[in-house]
C-alpha positions as a Markdown table, in Angstrom:
| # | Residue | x | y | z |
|---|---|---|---|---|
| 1 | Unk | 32.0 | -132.4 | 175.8 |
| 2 | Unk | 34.4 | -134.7 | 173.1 |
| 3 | Unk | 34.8 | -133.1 | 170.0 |
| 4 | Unk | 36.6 | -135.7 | 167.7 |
| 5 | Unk | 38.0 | -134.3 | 165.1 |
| 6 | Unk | 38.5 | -135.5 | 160.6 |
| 7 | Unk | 41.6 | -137.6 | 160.2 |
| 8 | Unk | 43.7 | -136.7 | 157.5 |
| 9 | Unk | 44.3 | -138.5 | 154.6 |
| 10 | Unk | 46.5 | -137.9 | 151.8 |
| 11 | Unk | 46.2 | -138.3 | 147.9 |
| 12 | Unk | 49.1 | -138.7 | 146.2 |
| 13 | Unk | 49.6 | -138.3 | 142.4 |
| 14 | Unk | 51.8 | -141.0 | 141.1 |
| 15 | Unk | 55.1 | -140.4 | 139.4 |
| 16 | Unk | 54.9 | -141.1 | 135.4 |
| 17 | Unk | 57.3 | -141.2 | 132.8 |
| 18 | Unk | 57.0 | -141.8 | 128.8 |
| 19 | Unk | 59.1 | -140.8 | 126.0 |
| 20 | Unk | 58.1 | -138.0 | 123.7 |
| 21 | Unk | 55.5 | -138.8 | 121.0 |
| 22 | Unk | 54.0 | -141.5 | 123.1 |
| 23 | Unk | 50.4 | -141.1 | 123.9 |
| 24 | Unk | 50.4 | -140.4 | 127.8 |
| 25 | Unk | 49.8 | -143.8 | 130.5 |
| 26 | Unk | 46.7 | -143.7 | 132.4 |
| 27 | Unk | 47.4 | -141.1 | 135.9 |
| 28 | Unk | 46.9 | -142.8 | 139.1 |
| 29 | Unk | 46.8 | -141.9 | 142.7 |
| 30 | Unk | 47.2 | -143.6 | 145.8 |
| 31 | Unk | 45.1 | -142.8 | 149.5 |
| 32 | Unk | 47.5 | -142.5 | 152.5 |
| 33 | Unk | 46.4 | -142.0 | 156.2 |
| 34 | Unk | 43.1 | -144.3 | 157.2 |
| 35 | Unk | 43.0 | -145.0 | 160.8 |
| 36 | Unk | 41.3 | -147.5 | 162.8 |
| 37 | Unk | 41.9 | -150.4 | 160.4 |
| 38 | Unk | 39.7 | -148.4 | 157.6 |
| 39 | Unk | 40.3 | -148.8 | 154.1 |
| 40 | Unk | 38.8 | -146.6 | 150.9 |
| 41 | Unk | 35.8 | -149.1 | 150.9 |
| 42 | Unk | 35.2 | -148.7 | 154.3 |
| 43 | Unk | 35.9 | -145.5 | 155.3 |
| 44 | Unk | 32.9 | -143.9 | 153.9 |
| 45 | Unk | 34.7 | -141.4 | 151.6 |
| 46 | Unk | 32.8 | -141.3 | 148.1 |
| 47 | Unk | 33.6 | -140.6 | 145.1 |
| 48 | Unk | 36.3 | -139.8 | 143.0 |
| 49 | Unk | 39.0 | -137.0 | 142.7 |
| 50 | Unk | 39.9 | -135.4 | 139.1 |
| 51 | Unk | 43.9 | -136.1 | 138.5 |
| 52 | Unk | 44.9 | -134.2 | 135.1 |
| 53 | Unk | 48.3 | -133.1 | 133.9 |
| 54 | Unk | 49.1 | -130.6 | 130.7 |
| 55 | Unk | 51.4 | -133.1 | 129.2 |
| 56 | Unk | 49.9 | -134.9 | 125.7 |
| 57 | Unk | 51.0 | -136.8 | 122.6 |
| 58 | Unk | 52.9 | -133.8 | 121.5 |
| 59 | Unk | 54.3 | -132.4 | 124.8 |
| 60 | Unk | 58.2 | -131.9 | 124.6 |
| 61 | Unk | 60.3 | -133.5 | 126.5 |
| 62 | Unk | 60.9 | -132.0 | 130.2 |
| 63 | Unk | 59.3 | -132.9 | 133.3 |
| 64 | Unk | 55.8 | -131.4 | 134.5 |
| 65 | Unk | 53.1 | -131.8 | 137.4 |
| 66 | Unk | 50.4 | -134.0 | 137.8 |
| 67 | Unk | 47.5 | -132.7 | 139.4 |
| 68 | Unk | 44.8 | -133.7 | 141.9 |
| 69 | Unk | 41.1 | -132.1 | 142.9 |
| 70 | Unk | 38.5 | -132.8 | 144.7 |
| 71 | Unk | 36.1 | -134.2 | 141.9 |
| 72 | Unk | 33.3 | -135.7 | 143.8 |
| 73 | Unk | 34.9 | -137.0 | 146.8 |
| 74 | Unk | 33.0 | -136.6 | 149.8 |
| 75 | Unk | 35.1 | -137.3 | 152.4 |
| 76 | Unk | 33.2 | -138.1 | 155.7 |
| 77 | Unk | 35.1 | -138.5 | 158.7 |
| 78 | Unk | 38.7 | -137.4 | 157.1 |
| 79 | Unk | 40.6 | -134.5 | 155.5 |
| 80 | Unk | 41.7 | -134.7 | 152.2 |
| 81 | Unk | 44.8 | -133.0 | 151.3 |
| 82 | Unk | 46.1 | -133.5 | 147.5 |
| 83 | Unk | 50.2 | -133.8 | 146.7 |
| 84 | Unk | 51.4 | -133.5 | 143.2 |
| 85 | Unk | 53.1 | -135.8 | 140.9 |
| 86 | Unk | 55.7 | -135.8 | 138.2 |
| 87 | Unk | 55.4 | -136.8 | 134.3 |
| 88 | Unk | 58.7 | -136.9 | 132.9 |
| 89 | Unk | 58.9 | -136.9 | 129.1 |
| 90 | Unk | 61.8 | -138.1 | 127.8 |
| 91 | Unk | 63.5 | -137.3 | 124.6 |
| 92 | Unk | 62.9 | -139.8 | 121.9 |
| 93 | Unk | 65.3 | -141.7 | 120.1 |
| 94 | Unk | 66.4 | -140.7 | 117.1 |
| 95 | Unk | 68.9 | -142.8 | 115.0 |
| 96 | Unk | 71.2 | -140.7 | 112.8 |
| 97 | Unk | 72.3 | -143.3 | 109.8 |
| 98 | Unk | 75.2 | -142.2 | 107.6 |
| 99 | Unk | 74.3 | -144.1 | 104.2 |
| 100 | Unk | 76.9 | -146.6 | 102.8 |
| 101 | Unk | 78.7 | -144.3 | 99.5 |
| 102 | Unk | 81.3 | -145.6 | 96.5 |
| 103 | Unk | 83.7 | -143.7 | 94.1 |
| 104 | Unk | 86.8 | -144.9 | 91.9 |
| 105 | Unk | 90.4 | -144.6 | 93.1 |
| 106 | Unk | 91.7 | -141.1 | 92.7 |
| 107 | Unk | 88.4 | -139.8 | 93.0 |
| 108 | Unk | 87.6 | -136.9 | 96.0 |
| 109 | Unk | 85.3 | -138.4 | 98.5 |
| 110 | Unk | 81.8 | -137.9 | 97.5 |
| 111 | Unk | 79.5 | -136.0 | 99.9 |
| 112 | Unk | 78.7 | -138.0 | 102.9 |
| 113 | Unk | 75.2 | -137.9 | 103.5 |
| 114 | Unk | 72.5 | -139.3 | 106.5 |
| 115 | Unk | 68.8 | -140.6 | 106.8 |
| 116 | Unk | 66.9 | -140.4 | 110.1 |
| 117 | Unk | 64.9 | -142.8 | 111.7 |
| 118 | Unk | 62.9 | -142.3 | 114.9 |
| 119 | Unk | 60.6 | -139.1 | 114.2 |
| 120 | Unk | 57.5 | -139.1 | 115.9 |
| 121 | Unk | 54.2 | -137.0 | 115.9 |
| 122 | Unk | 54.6 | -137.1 | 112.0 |
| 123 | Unk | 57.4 | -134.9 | 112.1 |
| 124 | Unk | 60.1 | -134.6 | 109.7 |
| 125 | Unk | 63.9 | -133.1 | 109.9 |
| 126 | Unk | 62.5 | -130.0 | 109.1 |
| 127 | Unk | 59.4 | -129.5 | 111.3 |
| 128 | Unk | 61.2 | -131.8 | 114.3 |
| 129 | Unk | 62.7 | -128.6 | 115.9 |
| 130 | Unk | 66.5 | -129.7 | 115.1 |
| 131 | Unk | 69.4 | -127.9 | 114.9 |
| 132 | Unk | 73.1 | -128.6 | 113.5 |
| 133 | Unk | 74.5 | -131.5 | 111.5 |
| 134 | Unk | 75.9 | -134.5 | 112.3 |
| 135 | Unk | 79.6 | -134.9 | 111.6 |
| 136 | Unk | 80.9 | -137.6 | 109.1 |
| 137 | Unk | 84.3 | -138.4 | 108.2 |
| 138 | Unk | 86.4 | -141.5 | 106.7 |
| 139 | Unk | 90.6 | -141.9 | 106.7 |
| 140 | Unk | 90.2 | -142.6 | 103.2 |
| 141 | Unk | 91.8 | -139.7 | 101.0 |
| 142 | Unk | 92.2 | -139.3 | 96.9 |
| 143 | Unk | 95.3 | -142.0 | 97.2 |
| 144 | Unk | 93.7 | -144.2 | 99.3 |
| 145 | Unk | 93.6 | -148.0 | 97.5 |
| 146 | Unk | 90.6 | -149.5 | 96.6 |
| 147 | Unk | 89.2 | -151.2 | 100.0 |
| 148 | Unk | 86.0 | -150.3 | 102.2 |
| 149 | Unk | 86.7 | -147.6 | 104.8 |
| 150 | Unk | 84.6 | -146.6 | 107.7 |
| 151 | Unk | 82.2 | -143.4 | 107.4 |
| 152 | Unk | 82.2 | -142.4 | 111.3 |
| 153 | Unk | 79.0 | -140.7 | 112.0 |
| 154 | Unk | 78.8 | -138.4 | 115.5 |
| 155 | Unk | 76.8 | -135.6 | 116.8 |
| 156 | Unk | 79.0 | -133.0 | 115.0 |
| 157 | Unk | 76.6 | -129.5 | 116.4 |
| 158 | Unk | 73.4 | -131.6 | 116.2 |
| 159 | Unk | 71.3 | -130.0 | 119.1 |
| 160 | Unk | 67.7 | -130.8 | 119.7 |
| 161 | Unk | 64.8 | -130.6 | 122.6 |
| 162 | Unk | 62.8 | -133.6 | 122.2 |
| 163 | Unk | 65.1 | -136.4 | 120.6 |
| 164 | Unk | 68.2 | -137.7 | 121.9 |
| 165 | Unk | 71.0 | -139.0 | 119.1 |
| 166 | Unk | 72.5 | -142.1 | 118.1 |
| 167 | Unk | 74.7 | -142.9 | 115.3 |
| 168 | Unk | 75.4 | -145.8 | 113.4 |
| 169 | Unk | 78.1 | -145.7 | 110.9 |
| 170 | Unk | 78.5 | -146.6 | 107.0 |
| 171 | Unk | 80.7 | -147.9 | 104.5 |
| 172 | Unk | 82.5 | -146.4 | 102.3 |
| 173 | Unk | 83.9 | -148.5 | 99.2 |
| 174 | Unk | 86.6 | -147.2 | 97.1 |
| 175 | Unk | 86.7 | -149.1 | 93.7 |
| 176 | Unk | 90.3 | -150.0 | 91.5 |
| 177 | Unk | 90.0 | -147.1 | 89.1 |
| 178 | Unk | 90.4 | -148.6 | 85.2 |
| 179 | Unk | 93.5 | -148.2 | 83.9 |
| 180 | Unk | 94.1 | -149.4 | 80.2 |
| 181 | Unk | 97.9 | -150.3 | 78.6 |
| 182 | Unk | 97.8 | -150.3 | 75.3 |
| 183 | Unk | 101.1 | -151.9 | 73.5 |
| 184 | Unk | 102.6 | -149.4 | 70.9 |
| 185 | Unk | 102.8 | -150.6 | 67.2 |
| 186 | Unk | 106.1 | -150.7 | 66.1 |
| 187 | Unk | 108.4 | -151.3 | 62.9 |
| 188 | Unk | 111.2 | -153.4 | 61.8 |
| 189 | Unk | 113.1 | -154.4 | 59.2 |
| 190 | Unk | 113.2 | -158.7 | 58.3 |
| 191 | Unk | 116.2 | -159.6 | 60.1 |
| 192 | Unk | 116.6 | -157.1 | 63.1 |
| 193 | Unk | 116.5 | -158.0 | 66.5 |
| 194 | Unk | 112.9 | -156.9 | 68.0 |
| 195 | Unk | 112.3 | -153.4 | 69.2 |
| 196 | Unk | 112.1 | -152.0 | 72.2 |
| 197 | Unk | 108.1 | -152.2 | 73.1 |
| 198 | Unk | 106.3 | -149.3 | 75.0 |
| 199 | Unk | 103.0 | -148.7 | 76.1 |
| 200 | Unk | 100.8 | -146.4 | 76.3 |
| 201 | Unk | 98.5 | -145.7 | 79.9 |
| 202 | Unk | 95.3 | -144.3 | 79.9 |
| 203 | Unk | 93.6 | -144.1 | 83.3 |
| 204 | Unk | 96.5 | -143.0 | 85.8 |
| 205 | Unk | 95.0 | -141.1 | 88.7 |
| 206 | Unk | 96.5 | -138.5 | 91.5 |
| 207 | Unk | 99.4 | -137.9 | 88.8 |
| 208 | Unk | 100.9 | -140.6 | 88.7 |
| 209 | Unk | 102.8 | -142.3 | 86.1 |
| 210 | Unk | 104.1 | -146.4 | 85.3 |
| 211 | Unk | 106.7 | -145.4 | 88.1 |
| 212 | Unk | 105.0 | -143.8 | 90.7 |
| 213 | Unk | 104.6 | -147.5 | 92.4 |
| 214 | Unk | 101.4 | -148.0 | 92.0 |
| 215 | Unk | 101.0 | -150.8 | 89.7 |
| 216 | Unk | 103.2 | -153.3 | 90.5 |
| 217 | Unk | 105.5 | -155.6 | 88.6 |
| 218 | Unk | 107.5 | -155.2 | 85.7 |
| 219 | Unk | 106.1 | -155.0 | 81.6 |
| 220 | Unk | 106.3 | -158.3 | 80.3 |
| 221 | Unk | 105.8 | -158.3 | 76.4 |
| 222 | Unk | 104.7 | -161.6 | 74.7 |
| 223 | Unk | 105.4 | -161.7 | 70.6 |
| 224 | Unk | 106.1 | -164.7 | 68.8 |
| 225 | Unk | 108.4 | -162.5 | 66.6 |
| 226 | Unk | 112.1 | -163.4 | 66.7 |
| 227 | Unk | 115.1 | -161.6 | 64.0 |
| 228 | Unk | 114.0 | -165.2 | 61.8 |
| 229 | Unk | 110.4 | -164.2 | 61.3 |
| 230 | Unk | 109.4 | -163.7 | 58.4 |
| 231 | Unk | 107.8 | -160.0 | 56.8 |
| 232 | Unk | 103.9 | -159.6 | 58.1 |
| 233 | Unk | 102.7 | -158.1 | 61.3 |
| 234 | Unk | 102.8 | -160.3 | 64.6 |
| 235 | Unk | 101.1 | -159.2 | 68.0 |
| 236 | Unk | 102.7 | -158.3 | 70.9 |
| 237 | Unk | 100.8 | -158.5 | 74.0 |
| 238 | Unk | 101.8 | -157.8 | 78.1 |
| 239 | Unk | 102.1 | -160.9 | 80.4 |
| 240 | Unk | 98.6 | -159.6 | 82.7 |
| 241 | Unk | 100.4 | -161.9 | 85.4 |
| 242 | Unk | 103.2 | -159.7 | 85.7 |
| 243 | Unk | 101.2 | -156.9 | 86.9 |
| 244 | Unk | 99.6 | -156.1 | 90.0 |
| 245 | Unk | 97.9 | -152.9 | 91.4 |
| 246 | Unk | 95.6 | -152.7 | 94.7 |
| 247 | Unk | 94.2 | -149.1 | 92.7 |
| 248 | Unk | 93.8 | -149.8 | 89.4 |
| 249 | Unk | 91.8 | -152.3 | 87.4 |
| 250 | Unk | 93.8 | -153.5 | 84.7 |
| 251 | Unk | 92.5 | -153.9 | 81.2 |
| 252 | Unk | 95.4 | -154.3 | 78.3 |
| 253 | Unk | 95.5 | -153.8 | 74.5 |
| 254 | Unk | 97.5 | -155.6 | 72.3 |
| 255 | Unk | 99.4 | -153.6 | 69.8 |
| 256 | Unk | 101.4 | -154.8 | 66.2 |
| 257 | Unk | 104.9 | -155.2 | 65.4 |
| 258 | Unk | 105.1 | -154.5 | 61.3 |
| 259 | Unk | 108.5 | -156.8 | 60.1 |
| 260 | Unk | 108.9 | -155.0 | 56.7 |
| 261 | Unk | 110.9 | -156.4 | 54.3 |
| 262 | Unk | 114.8 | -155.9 | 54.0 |
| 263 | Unk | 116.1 | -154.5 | 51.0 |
| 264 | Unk | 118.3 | -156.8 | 48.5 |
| 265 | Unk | 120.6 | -154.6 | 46.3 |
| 266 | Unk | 120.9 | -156.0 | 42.9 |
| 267 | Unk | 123.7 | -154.4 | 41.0 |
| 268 | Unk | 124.8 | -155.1 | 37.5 |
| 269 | Unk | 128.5 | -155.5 | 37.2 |
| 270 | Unk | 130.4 | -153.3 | 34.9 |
| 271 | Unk | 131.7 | -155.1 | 31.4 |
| 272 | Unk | 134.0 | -153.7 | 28.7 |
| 273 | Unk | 134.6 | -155.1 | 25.0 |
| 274 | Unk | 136.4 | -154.1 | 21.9 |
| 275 | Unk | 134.6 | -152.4 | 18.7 |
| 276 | Unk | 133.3 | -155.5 | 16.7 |
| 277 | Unk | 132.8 | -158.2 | 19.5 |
| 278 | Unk | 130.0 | -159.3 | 20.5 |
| 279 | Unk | 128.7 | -157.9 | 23.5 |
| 280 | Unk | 129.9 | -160.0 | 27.0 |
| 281 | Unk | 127.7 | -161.9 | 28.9 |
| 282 | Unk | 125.7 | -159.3 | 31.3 |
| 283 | Unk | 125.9 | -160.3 | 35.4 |
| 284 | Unk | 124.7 | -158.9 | 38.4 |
| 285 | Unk | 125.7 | -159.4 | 42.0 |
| 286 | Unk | 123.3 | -159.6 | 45.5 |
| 287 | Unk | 124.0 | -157.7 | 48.4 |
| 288 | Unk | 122.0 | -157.4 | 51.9 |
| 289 | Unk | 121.3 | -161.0 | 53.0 |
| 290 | Unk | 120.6 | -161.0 | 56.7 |
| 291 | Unk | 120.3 | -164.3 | 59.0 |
| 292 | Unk | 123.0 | -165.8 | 57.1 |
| 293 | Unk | 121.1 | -166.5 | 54.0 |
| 294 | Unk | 122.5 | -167.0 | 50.1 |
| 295 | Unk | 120.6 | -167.2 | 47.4 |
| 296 | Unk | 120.1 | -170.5 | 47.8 |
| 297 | Unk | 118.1 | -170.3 | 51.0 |
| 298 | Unk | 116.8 | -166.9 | 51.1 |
| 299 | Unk | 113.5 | -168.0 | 49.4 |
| 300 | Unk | 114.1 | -165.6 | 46.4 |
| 301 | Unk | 113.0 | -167.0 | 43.0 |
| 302 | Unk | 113.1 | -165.4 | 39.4 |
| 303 | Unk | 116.1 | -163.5 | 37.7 |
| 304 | Unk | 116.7 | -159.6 | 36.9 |
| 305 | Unk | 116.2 | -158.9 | 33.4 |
| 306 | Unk | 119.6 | -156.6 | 32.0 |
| 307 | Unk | 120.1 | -155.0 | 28.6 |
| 308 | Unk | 121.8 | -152.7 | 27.2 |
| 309 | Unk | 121.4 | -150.5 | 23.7 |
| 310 | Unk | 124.6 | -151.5 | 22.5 |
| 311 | Unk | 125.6 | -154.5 | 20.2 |
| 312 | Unk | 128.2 | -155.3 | 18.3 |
| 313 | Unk | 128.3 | -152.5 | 15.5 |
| 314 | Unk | 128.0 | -149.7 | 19.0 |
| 315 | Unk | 131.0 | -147.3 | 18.6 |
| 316 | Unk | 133.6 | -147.1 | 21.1 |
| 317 | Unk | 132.0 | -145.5 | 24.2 |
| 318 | Unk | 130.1 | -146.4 | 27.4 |
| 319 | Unk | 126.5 | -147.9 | 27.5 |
| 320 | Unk | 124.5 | -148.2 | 30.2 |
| 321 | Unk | 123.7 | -151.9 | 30.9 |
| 322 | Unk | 120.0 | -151.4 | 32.2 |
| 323 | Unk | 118.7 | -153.7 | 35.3 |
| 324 | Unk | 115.1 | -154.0 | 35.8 |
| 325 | Unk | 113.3 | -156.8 | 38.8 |
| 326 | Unk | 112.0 | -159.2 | 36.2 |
| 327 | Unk | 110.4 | -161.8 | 37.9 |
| 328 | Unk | 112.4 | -161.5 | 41.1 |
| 329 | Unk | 110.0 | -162.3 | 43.7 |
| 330 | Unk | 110.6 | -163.1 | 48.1 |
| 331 | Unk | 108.6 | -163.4 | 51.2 |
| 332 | Unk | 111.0 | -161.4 | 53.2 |
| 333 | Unk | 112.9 | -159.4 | 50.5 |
| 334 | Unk | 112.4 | -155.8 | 48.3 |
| 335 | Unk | 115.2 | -155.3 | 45.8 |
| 336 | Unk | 117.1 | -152.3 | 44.4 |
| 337 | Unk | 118.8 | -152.9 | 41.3 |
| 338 | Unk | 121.7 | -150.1 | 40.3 |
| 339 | Unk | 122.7 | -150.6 | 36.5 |
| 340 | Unk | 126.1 | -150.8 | 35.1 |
| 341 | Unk | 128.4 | -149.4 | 32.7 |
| 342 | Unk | 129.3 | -151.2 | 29.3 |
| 343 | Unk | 132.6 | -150.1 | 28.2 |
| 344 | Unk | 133.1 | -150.3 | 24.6 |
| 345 | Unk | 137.3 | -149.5 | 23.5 |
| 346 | Unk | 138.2 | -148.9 | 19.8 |
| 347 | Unk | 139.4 | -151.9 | 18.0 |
| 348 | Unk | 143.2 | -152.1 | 16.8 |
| 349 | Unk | 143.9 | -151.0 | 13.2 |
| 350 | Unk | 147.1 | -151.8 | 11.4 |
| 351 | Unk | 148.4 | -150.0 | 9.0 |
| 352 | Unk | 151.5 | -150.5 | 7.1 |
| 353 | Unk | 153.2 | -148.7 | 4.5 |
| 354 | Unk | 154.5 | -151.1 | 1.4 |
| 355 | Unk | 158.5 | -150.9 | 0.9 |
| 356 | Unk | 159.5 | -148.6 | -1.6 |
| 357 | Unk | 162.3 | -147.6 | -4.2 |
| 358 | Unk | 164.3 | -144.7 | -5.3 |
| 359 | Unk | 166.6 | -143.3 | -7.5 |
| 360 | Unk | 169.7 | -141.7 | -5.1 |
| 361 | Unk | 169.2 | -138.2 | -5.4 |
| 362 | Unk | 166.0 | -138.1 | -6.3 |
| 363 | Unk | 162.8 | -136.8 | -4.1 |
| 364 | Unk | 160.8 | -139.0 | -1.6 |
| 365 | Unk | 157.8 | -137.1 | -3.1 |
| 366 | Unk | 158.2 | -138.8 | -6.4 |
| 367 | Unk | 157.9 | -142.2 | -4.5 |
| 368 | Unk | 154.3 | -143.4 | -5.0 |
| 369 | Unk | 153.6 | -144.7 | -1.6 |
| 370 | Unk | 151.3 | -147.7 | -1.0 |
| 371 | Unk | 149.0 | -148.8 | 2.0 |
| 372 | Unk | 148.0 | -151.5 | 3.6 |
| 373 | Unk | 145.2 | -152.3 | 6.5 |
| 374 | Unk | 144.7 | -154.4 | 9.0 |
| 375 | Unk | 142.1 | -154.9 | 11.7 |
| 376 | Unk | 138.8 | -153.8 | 10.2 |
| 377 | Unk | 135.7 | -155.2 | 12.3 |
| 378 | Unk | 132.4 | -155.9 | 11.1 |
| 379 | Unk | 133.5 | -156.2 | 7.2 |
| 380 | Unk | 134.4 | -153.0 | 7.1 |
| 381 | Unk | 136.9 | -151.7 | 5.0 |
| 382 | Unk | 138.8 | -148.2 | 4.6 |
| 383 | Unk | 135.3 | -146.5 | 3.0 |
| 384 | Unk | 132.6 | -148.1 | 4.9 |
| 385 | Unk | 134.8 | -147.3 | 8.3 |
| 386 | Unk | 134.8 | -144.2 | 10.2 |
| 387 | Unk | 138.8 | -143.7 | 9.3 |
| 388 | Unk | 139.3 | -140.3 | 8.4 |
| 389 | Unk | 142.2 | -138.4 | 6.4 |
| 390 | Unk | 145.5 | -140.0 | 5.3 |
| 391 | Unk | 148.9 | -140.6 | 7.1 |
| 392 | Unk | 151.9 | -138.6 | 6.4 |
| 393 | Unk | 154.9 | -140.7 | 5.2 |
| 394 | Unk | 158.8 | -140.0 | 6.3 |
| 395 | Unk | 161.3 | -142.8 | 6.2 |
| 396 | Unk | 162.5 | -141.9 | 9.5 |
| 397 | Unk | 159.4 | -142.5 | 11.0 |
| 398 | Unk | 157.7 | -146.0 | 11.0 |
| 399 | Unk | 154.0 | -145.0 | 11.6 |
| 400 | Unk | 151.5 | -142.5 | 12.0 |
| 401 | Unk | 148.2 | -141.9 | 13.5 |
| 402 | Unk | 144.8 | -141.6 | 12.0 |
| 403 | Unk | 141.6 | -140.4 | 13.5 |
| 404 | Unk | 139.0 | -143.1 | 14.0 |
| 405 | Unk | 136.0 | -143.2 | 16.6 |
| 406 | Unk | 135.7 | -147.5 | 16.1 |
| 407 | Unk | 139.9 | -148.2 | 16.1 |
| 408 | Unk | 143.1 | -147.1 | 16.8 |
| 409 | Unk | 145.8 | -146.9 | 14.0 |
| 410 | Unk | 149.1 | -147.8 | 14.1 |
């Protein structure tokens, strides 16, 4: 007797791959093994096996079997026998983006932060299973200039089962920090050559100061003030094209220069007369021109007024001749005035004795002695004068002195 026995035929699970999240790809198999020119239609096996893997939508990444039973199939003249396949999930990718950041020069780098883009299964960075941070990093440092420097991103101790990591990088932009010079006011006198100008800075960074380097150029001050200009106030400003900086932003202020007026000294001049004249013209003198001015082109109009309390009956003494500003006026002039002194000497008084006679033998004392004056001011006479007491008479003497405040005798 012939026994003739099942062929065997194979089902084989086909391989499948997808990337975590996805929703799985339909499993398939494939028959292996029909003899004698059969195929699956005409073979007589029926039905349909069951193929079935645990992988799903929210499966991790990892590789895992797919399955095959028997289902329906009836087999007829073969054997089945059921291989496995593979579903590999594959980590999803995940795109770690390190977002774009600004500051000001002489700033610290702010804190460099990333979004993520590529979750799936509604997850977040939270609920995604991830572990670690990314690393971030830039060359820029507090004295950096102001330019655009890279913010590297990498995987830093990022760790994570079901998403694999890509990076892109950002920008960082470092701004000129503002830096304002503001010109000093300054002072001087109608006439001087201009000051020395200086600023003031407000807005240096890292410590640094006008010399550190980092603005470049040299202070160029702009005033249309010369030693000829006249008193008032005239701005002084900095040339902004003489200075440069690649850190700072520069801004400037323009300050005052205050051209005072110079001080004229008016001084009275000093004058003398005798008792009884009339009193001398008064005078004054200038001193303190600058530029090379005189009166005559200094611009200075109006005359001091000068007095004085004494006149021609004043006794013999000194009298302050008084100056005041009058109606002295000038664009580019103050004035001082000093006074004077008025010297008033005593007038010269004459006196004479008249010639006399005498017995020989007799006394001088019996002489009656007479007299006479000369040099009285102001119609005054021996009363109405200050002359006081009477001369003593010798005939081997030929004067003597009186007292008088107005005159001298003799």
């Amino acid at each position: 007797m012939l026994v003739i026995g099942k062929g065997l035929i194979t089902i084989t699970a086909e391989n499948k791959r997808k990337t975590y999240g996805d929703p799985n790809p339909a499993l398939t198999y494939t028959y292996n093994g029909f003899v004698n020119g059969e195929t699956l239609a005409t073979s007589g096996i029926t039905g349909t096996p069951v193929i079935s893997t645990e992988v799903n939508q929210q499966t991790g990444a990892g590789e895992y079997d797919i399955v095959l039973s028997s289902g329906t199939l009836n087999a007829g003249n073969y054997v089945i026998q059921f291989i496995k396949g593979k579903f590999t999930v594959d980590k999803a990718p995940l795109t770690v983006i390190a977002q774009n950041k600004s500051r000001l020069y002489g700033q610290p780098n702010p804190e460099f932060t990333v979004t993520y883009n590529g979750f799936v299964n509604n997850e977040s960075l939270a609920s995604s299973g991830i572990l670690g941070t990314p690393e971030l990093g830039t060359p820029a440092t507090a004295t950096s200039p102001a330019a655009e420097y890279v913010i590297k991103a990498g995987n830093g101790t990022l760790q994570s089962n079901n998403y694999v990591f890509s990076f892109i990088d950002a920008k960082l932009t470092i701004g000129k920090a503002a830096l304002k010079l503001t010109v000093d006011n300054k002072t001087k006198t109608y006439g001087d050559a201009n000051p020395e100008f200086t600023v003031t800075y407000n807005g240096f960074a890292n410590g640094e100061v006008f010399s550190s380097g980092s603005v470049i150029g040299s202070l160029n001050f702009i005033t249309d003030a010369n030693t000829n200009s006249a008193a008032g106030q005239s701005e002084v400003r900095i040339d902004p094209a003489s200075l440069f900086s690649d850190k700072y932003e520069l801004s400037f202020a323009s300050g005052q220069l205050t051209i005072a007026k110079v001080m004229l000294s008016i001084k009275a001049e000093d004058k003398s007369r005798t008792y009884g004249v009339s009193n001398p013209p008064l005078t004054f003198t200038y001193n303190g021109f600058v530029n090379g001015e005189n009166l005559s082109s200094s611009g200075v109009t109006g005359l001091p007024v000068l007095s004085t309390t004494a006149n021609q009956l004043s006794g013999a003494g000194t009298y302050d001749i008084s100056i005041t500003k009058g109606n002295l006026a000038a664009a580019n002039y103050d004035f001082q005035v000093s006074k004077a002194t008025l010297t008033i000497d005593r007038a010269a008084l004459m006196v004479s004795a008249s010639a006399q006679t005498r017995k020989y033998g007799t006394s001088n004392s019996t002489v009656n002695w007479s007299l006479n004056y000369n040099g009285f001011a102001n119609g005054e006479n021996l009363q109405s004068s200050d002359v006081k007491g009477a001369p003593a008479f010798t005939t081997d003497r030929k004067s003597t002195r009186l007292n008088s405040s107005h005159g001298y005798i003799s």
